[in-house]
Each structure stands twice: as C-alpha cells, then as structure tokens.
C-alpha positions as CSV (number, residue, x, y, z in Angstrom):
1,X,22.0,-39.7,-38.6
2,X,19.5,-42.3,-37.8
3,X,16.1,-41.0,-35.8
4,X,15.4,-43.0,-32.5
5,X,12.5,-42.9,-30.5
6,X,13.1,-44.8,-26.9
7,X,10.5,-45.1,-24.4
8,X,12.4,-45.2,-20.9
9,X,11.8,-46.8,-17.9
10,X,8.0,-48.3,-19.2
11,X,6.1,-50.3,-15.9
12,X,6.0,-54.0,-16.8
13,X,2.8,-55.6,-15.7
14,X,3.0,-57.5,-11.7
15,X,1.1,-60.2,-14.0
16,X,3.6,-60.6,-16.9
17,X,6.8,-62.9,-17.1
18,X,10.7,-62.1,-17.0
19,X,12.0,-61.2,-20.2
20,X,15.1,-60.5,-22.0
21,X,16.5,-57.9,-24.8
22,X,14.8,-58.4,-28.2
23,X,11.7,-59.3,-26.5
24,X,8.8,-57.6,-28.0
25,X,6.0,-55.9,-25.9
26,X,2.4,-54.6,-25.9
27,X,0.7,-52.4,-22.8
28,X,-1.6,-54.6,-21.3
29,X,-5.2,-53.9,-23.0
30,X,-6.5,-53.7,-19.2
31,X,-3.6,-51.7,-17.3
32,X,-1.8,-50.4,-19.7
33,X,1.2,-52.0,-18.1
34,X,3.5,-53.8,-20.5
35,X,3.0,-57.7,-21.4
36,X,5.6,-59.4,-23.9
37,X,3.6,-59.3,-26.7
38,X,2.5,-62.9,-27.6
39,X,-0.6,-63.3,-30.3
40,X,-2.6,-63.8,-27.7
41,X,-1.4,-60.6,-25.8
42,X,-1.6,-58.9,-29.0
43,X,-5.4,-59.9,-30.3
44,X,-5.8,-57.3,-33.2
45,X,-3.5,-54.7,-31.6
46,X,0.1,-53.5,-32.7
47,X,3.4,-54.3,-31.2
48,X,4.5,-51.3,-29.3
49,X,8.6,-51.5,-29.7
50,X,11.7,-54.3,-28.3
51,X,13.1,-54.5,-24.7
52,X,16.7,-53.3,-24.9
53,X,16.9,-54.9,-21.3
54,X,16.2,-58.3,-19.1
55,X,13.1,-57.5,-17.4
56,X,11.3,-58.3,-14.5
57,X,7.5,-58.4,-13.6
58,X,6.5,-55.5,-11.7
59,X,10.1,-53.6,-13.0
60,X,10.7,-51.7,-15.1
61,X,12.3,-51.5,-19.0
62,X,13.8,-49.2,-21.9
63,X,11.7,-50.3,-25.2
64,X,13.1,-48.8,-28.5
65,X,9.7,-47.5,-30.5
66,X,11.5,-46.4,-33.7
67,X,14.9,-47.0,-35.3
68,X,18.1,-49.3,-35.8
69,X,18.4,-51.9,-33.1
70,X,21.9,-53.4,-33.1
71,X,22.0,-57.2,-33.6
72,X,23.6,-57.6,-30.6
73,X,19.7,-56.8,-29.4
74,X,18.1,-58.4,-32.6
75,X,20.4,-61.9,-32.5
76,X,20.2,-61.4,-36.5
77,X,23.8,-62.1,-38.2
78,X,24.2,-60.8,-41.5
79,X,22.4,-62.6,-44.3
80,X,19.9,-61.5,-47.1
81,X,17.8,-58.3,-46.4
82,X,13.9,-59.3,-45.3
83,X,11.4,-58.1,-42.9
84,X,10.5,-59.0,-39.7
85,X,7.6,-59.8,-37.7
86,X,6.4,-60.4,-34.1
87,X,6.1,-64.1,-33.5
88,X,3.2,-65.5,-31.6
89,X,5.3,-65.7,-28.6
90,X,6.2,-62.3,-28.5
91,X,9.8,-62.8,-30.3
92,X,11.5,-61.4,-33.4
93,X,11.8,-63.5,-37.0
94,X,12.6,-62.8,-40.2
95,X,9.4,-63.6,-42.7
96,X,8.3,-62.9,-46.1
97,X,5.1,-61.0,-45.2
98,X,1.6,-62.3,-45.4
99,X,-1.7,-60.4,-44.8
100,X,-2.7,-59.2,-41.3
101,X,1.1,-60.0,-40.3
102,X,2.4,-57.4,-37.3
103,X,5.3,-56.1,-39.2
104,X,8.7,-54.2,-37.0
105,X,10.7,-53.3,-39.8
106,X,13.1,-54.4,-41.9
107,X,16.6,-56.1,-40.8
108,X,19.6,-54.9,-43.5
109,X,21.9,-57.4,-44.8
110,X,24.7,-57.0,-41.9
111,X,21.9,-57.8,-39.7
112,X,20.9,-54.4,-38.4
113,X,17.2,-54.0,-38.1
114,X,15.8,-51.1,-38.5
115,X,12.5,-50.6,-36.5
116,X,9.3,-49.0,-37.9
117,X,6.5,-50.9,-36.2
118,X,3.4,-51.5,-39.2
119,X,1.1,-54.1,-40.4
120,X,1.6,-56.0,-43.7
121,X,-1.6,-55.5,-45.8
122,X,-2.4,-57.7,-48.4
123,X,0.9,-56.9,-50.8
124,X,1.0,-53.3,-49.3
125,X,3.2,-52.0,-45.7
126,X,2.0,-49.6,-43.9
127,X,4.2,-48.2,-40.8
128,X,2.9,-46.9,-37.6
129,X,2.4,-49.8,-35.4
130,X,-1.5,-50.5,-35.2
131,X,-2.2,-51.1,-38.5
132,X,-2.3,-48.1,-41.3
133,X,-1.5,-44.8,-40.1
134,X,-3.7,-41.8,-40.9
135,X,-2.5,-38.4,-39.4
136,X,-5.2,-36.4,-38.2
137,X,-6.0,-33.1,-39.6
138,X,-6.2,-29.9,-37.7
139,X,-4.1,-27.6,-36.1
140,X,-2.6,-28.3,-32.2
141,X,-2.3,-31.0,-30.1
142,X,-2.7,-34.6,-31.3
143,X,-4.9,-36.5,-29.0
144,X,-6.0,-40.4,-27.9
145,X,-8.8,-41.0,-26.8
146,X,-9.4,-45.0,-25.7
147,X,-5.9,-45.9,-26.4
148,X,-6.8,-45.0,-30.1
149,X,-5.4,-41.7,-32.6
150,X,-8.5,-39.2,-32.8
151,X,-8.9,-38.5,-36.2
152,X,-8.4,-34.7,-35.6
153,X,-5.6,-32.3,-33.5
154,X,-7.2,-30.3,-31.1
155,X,-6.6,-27.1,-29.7
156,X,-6.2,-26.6,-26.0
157,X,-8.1,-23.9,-24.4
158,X,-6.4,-22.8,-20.7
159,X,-9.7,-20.8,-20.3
160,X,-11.4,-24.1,-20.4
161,X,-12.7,-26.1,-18.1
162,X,-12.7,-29.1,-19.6
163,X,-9.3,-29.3,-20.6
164,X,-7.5,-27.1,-17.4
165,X,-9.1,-28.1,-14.2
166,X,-7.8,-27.5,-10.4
167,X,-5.0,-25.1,-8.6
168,X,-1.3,-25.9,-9.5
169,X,-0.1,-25.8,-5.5
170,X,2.9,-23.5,-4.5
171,X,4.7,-27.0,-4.1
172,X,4.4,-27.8,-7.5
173,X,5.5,-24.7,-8.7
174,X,2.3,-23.1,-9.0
175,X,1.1,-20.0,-6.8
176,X,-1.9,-21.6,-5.2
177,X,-3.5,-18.7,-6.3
178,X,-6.9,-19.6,-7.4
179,X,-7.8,-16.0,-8.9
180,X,-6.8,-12.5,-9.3
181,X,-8.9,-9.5,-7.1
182,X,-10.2,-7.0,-9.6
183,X,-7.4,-4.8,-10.9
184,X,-4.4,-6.8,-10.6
185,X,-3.8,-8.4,-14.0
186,X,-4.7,-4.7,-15.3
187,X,-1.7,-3.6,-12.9
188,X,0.3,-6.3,-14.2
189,X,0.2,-5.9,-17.4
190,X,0.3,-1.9,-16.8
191,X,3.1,-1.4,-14.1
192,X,1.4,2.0,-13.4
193,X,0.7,3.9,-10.3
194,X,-2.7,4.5,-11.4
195,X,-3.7,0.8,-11.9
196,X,-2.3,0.0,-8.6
197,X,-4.3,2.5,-6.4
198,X,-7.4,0.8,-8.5
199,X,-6.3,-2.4,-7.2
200,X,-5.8,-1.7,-3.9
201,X,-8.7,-0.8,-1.5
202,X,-6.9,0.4,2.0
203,X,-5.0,2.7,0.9
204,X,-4.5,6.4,2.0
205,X,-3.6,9.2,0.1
206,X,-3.9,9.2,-3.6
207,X,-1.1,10.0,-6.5
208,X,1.7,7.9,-8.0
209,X,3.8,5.1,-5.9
210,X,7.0,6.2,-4.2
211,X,9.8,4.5,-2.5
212,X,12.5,5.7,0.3
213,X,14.8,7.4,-1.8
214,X,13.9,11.4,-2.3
215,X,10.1,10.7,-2.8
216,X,8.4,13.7,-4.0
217,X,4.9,14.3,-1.8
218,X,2.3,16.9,-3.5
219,X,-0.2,19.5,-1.5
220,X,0.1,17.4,2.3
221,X,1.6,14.8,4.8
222,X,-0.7,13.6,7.6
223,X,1.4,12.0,10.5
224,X,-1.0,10.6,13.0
225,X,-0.7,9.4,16.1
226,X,-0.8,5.9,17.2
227,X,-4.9,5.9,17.8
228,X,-5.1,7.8,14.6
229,X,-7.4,10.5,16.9
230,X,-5.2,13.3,15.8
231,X,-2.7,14.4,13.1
232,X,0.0,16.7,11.9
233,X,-0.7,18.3,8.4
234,X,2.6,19.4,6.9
235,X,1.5,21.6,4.1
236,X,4.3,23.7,2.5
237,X,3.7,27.3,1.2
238,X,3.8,28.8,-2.2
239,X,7.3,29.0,-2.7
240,X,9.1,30.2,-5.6
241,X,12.6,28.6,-5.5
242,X,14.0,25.4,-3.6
243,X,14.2,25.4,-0.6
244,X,16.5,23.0,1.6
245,X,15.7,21.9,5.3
246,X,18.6,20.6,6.8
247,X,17.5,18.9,10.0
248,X,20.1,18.8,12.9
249,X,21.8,15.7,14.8
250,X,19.2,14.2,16.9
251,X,19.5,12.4,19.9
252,X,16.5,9.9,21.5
253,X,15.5,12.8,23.6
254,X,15.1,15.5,21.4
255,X,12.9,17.9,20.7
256,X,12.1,20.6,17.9
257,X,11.2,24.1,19.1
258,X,8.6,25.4,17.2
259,X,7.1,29.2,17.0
260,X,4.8,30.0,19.5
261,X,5.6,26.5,21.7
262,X,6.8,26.2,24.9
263,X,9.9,23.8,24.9
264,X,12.7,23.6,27.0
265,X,16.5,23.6,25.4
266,X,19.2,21.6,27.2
267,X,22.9,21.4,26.5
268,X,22.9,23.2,23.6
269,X,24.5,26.2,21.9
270,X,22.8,29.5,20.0
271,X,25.4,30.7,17.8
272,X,24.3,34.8,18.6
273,X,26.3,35.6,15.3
274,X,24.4,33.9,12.9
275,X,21.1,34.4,15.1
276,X,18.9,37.0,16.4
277,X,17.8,36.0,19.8
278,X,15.4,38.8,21.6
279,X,14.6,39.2,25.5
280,X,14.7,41.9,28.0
281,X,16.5,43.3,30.6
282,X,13.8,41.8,33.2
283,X,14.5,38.5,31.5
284,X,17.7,38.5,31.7
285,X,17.1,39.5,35.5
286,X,15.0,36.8,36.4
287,X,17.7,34.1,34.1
288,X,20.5,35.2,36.5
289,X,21.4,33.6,40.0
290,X,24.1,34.9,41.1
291,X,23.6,38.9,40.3
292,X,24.0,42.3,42.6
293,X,21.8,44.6,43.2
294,X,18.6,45.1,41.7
295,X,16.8,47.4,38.8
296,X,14.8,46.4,35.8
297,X,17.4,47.7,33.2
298,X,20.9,46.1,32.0
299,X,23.7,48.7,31.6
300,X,26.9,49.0,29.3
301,X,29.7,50.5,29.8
302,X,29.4,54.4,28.1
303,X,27.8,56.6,30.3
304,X,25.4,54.1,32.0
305,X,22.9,55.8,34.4
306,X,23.2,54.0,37.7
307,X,21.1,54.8,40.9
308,X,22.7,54.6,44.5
309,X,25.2,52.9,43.1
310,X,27.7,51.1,45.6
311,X,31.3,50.0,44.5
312,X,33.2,47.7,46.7
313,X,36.8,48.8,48.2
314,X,39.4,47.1,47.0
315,X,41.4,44.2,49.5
316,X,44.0,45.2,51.4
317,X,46.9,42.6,51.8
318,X,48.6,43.3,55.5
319,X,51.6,41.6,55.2
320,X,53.8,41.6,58.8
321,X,56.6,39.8,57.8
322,X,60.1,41.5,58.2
323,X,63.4,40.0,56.3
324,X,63.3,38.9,52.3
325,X,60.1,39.1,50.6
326,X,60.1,36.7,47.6
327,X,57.1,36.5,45.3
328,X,55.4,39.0,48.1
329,X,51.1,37.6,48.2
330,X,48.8,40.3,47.3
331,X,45.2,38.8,48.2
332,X,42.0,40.3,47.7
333,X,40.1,39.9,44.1
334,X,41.5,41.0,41.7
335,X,41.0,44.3,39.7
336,X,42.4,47.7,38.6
337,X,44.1,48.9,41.7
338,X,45.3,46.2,44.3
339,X,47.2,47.5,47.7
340,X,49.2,45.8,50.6
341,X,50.6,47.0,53.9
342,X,53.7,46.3,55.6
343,X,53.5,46.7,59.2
344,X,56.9,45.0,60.6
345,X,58.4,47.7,62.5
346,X,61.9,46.4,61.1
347,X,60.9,47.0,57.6
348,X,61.1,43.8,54.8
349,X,63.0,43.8,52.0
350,X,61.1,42.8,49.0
351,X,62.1,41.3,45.9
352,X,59.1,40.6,43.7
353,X,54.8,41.3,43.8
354,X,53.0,37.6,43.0
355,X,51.5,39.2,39.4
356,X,49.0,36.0,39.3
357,X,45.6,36.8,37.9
358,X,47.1,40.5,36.9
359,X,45.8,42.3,34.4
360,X,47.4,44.9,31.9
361,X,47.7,48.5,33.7
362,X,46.5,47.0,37.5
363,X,48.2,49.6,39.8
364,X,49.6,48.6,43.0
365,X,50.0,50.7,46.0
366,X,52.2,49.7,48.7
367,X,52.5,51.5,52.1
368,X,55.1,51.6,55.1
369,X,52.6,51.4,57.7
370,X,55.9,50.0,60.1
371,X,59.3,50.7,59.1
372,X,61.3,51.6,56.4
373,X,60.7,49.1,53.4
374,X,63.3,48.2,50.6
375,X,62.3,47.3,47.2
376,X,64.7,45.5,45.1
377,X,65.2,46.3,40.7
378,X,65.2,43.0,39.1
379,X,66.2,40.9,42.4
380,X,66.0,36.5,40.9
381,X,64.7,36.0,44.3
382,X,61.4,36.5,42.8
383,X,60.1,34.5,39.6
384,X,60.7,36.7,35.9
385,X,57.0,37.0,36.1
386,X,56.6,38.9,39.6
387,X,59.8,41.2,39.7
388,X,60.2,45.2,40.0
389,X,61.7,47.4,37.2
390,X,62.9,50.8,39.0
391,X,63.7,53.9,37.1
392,X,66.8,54.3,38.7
393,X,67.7,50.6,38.4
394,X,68.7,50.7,42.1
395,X,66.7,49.3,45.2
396,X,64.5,52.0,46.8
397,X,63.6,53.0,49.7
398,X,60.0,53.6,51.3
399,X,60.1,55.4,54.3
400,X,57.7,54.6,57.5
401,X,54.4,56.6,56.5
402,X,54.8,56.7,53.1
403,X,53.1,54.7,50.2
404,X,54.1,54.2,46.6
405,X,52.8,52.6,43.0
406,X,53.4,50.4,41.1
407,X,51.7,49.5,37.3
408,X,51.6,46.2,35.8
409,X,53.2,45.9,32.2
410,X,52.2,42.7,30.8
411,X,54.7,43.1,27.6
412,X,57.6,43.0,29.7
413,X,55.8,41.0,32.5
414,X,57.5,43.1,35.0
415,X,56.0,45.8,37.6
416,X,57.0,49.1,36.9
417,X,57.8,52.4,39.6
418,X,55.2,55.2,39.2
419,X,55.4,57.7,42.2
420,X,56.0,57.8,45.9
421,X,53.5,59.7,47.9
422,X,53.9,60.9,51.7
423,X,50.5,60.4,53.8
C-alpha cells in the first residue's frame, strides 16, 4: 500500500489566479498563502505538491505532498517511464533532467506519477522538495525556523517559557488556572487526608477526611451556634464495648430532655415497664385536678391509714311507677352496692334491673317502701342482660316494709336472689 501525504484545505493567496487539478503550487514567499508555482513564483525555492482541485483566489485547495497521483490529475497517458518537473508556468512535464531542475517524481509507464518532490543535481536526485534533504540530528520535535528545516530536533520543555507561554482558557479546554496554592499538586498526586488539611487553610478540626456515610469522629464534636459565641462539646466517655444510640422520631418541634434540664414533654408516652420514673406523693398531689380531699401521702389498697376519712352513700333510685317494670333504671354512680325504692302504693311488677355499667358481685337492695312488689324469674320483658334468676324459679313476692338483695353474676349475666330482710 502506497504512502500519501495530502495537505487539506491550504488558503490560496487573494493575489493568485484560478487554477485547475494538476496545477502545481508554492506558499507565497511573503504570506505564506499558496501561488501556482511558476519560475518566477518559485525563485530558488521547491515546489510544495499538485492541486487535486479547481481553485479559486482567496479559496481554498487539497494539494497532494507525497505519492501516486492518478493521471486523471496528471493528464499523463501511458508511454515510456521518465521524470517530471515543474514547468515555468507552474504545470507538470515529463523531462530528462538537467541540473538545478525542480524535480516531482517520476510518472510509471501506465502514466501514474508517483510524487516525491526533489531537485535534480547535476546527474544525482535528491527527494524532499527544496533541494537535498538532510534530517536533523537529535532527539524530539523537528523544527523550522524561517520557513527553513533546523539542522537539529529539539526538545520541548512545558516548564519553559520560551516554548509554553499564556493560560489555556476554560473555553478551550483548559482550566484557566494560572497556578496551583501550595499543597495541591502534593494532594494530587497523594490523595491523602494529611496532604489535604496542608492544603487547606480554613479548616476546623484536624484528622482524616470523612463523608456522610457512618463517619467515625475521634476525642470531640463542637456544634456552635449560628454567631459561633457558644458551642456544644459532645465528648464520649471511656467506654469499653459499642454502644448504640438510637434517636427517636422527631418532629419540627421537638425537644430532647436532658439530665438536670427543665423541659416540658407533650403528647407523649413513658412506657413505666421498661422505665423507672420517680416522684412523690406531693407531686403527684399538686399533678392532679380533679382529686378529693387532701393529705400529703398516696394510699393503696392493704391496710391504708386514712384520717377523718369520709365515704359517700350510695344513690338511691325512687322509682314510683306502679304496673310492668321492664329494664327497671337504677341511677346513682355506680359501685359495689346500688339500691332503689318502690313507693307506688299499688305495688309494680318488675321484670328485669338495667345491669348497665354493673360490675361483678355489685349487690342490689330493693325495698317496698309502698305496696307489695312482684319480681318476675326470667320474665323476656326485660333484655337477657338485665333479668332476675330466683331460687325457686317462681315470681316473688316483697311485701310493703320489707327489702331484699340481689348480686350481679356477670358469667351468666343475670341478677341473682340473696335474702329478704324485714325493716
């Protein structure tokens, strides 16, 4: 495979002439802008390479520097092998070589030329384009200087001013950086903590770098406040295991309570079985609203000492209805011993005792204050919930001045006779 060497899109000079493909051309020795290159274009300069396009002044061009041109470029047909040189109007012909001639290479027999740019000297060719080529010696970049080959490669030194010069800007693709503060190509190069704190100057704290996932903080934390006049120091103590601290839901209005700080609790809930929470009875006093009495100490329910101590009557329901009692009202509050008296001189029959609010055991006395009263066993006139269980399984009788009782079982839901009692 043949090696090529194109120069694309070279500026043609505002002052040069249209041209076609095949034309030869030379940068202008003023602008550096290419000129077809006629021998007066040329003086004792090389050709540079042949348009492979029609041209205009001020356009632009593809010139072919090095390789086979096809002859539908060249205009050669095939014919004997020869060389070929730049005419002195800038064209390509075949010649048998002569000194000083600007050589372009060689055209085959099919009429391919092959283009290696040179200079006929004497009997001897030398490629290259102007004139004999000498490569320089040295290691690195090859250089021009003037439009000519320097003699010698150079090495480019970035730390150098007189080869890197200026601020690549961000929009080039540089960083617009113009240098680093002392310590940051150290951390670069490093990645550690240690080179970073040395980089940085406003800083606070000291000790490695750490991000939001489980950091690990040594000896303190300092939270200040806003004006940085005060601070919180967390400082843990000498522990000997893990510990975890598990901090609750919070809302936007929370608050911790902390030993020995006075903070106020709302809505929410001290589990007392998991927790030890300590007051006294005066506390407790003082807490409570809606208390009796008054004394400094609570009480319990095994021999508690009590002082003047007043207990309330129960209610007593007067009921003065005469006829069927259903589901017979017992008011009052409710406790162990709940009693109503019937007063209608008739005397009611009743079918049930409203058990609502009832506890286990709650004895009820009932007392013919009027006539004679009839209590019904098991009478549906009263819900399941409120009827009478007698022993006998019969209605009984209470005469005028004479009370009974009744007990509350709450297995069977049902009131239950106990005694009957003149008074």
């Amino acid at each position: 495979m043949g090696t090529y060497t194109v120069l694309y899109s070279a500026v043609v000079s505002g002052t040069a002439s249209s041209g076609s493909p095949g034309d030869v051309l030379i940068p202008d020795a003023t602008t550096g802008l290419y000129v077809k290159a006629t021998t007066a274009a040329r003086a004792s300069r090389r050709s540079t390479g042949i348009a492979l396009t029609s041209y205009q002044a001020g356009g632009v061009v593809d010139i072919i520097q090095y390789g086979e041109v096809p002859t539908t470029i060249t205009g050669f047909s095939a014919a004997a092998a020869s060389w070929v040189r730049c005419s002195a109007t800038g064209t390509l012909e075949k010649v048998t070589p002569g000194a000083g001639d600007d050589i372009l290479g060689k055209v085959d027999t099919d009429g391919r030329l092959f283009l290696d740019p040179g200079k006929w000297d004497s009997t001897n060719y030398a490629g290259g384009g102007g004139g004999s080529f000498t490569p320089p010696t040295g290691t690195g970049f090859v250089s021009v200087t003037a439009g000519a080959l320097d003699a010698a490669s150079i090495k480019v030194n970035l730390a150098s001013g007189t080869y890197v010069t200026g601020t690549l800007a961000v929009g080039n693709g540089g960083t617009g950086i113009t240098s680093l503060r002392a310590g940051m190509a150290t951390w670069w190069g490093s990645g550690t903590s240690a080179d970073l704190a040395a980089a940085v100057t406003d800083e606070t704290g000291s000790g490695e770098l750490v991000f939001s996932t489980a950091p690990l903080f040594k000896t303190t934390i300092n939270l200040n406040n806003p004006g940085n006049t005060f601070k919180y120091v967390l400082t843990p103590a000498a522990i000997a295991a893990d510990r975890i601290l598990n901090l609750p839901l919070m809302t936007g209005t929370d608050t911790f309570a902390l030993v020995n700080f006075a903070a106020t609790l709302t809505n929410k809930t001290i589990d007392f079985g998991s927790n030890t929470v300590t007051f006294t009875s005066a506390q407790i006093k003082t807490a409570c609203s809606d208390e009796t009495g008054s004394g400094g100490a609570l009480v319990f329910a095994t021999a508690p000492a009590l002082t003047d101590p007043a207990i309330a009557s129960t209610s007593i329901t007067n009921a003065t209805a005469g006829g069927t009692i259903n589901d017979c009202t017992l008011s009052g509050t409710a406790g162990s011993v709940r009693r109503v008296r019937f007063t209608n001189a008739s005397g009611p029959t009743i079918t049930g005792f409203d058990a609502t609010g009832v506890t286990d055991g709650t004895i009820l006395r009932v007392l013919a204050a009027g006539g004679t009263i009839a209590v019904n066993h098991e009478n549906a006139g009263s819900a399941a919930a409120n009827r009478v269980t007698l022993n006998l399984g019969a209605t009984i009788n209470i005469g005028g001045g004479v009370f009974t009782e009744f007990e509350y079982d709450t297995t069977a839901s049902r009131w239950r006779h106990v005694a009957a009692t003149a008074i």
